[in-house]
Structures are given as structure tokens and as C-alpha cells.
N, C-alpha and C positions, 0 to 999 in steps of 0.2 A: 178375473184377469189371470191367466195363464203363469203358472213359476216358471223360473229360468229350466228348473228341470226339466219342465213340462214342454217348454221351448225346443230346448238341445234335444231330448229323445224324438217327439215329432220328428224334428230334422235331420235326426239317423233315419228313422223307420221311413222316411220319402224318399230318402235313397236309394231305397229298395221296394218301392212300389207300393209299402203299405201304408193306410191312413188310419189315425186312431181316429175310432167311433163312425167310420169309413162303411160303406155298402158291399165292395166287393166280400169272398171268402173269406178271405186270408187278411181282411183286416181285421184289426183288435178293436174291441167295445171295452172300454176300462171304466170299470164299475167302482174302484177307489181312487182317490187321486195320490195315494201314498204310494202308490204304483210307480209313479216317477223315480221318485227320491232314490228307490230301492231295487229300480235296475240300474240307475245309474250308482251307486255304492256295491251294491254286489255285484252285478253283470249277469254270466249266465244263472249263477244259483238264484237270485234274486227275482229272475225272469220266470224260473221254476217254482218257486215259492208261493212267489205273488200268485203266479195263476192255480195252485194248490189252494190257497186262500183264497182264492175267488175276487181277485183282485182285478182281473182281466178275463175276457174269454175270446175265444175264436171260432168259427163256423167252420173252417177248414185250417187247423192248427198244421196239418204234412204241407201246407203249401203256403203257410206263413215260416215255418220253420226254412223250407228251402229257398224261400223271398229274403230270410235272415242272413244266410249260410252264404249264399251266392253273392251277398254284397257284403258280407265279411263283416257284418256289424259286430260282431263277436270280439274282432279287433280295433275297432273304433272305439270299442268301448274301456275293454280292459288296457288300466296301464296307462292311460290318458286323465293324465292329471290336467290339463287343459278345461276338459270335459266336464271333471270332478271340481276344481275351484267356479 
């Protein structure tokens, strides 16, 4: 069963076109499920980390980045204590 975290990011990332563990490019295949927690707590750093760690990966990362960028998840995220409780 899916955590609330695992919920809410989903529900960012459809926003913008992308599906985790999804087929197209520019989806993400998340290899840890701690991955959630810790983009949703750190945001962009967390998103960088994670995938440093091998938390996540992407087949076309330039066009998951500008699928992010374009739907402004960056700001949906940070700063959204909504989000975070």
C-alpha cells in the first residue's frame, strides 16, 4: 500500500506528464521507496541526492527535468506545509 508521501508526489509528478515506474522517457523508475519522503522534505536538493544515490533513475532526465520545470513542481513543492503535514 502506497504512503501518503508516495501519494502526494505521484500527484505532483501527473501534473506534469510524468509517471513513476511509467514507460515513456522522462518517467522515473524509483528504485527506493525512501525516495518519497525526501523529496517531499528537501525538494530540489533531495531530488538530486536521491538520484546520486540511486534512489531513482531516468532514461531521459533533459526531458523529465523540463516536464518538472514547465509545471513549476519546484514550487508546489517548497514552502507547502500542506504538502509536508
Amino acid at each position: 500500500m502506497p504512503t501518503q508521501s508516495e501519494l502526494i508526489l505521484r500527484k505532483l509528478l501527473e501534473s506534469a506528464d510524468i509517471e513513476v515506474n511509467g514507460t515513456d522517457p522522462w518517467d522515473i523508475q524509483v528504485n527506493d521507496n525512501r525516495f518519497y519522503n525526501r523529496v517531499l522534505r528537501e525538494a530540489e536538493l533531495g531530488l538530486g541526492e536521491s538520484y546520486m544515490d540511486g534512489w531513482w533513475d531516468c532514461q531521459a532526465i533533459d526531458q523529465f527535468v523540463d516536464r518538472a520545470l514547465r509545471a513549476r513542481l519546484d514550487q508546489q513543492i517548497k514552502g507547502n506545509w500542506k504538502i509536508l503535514l
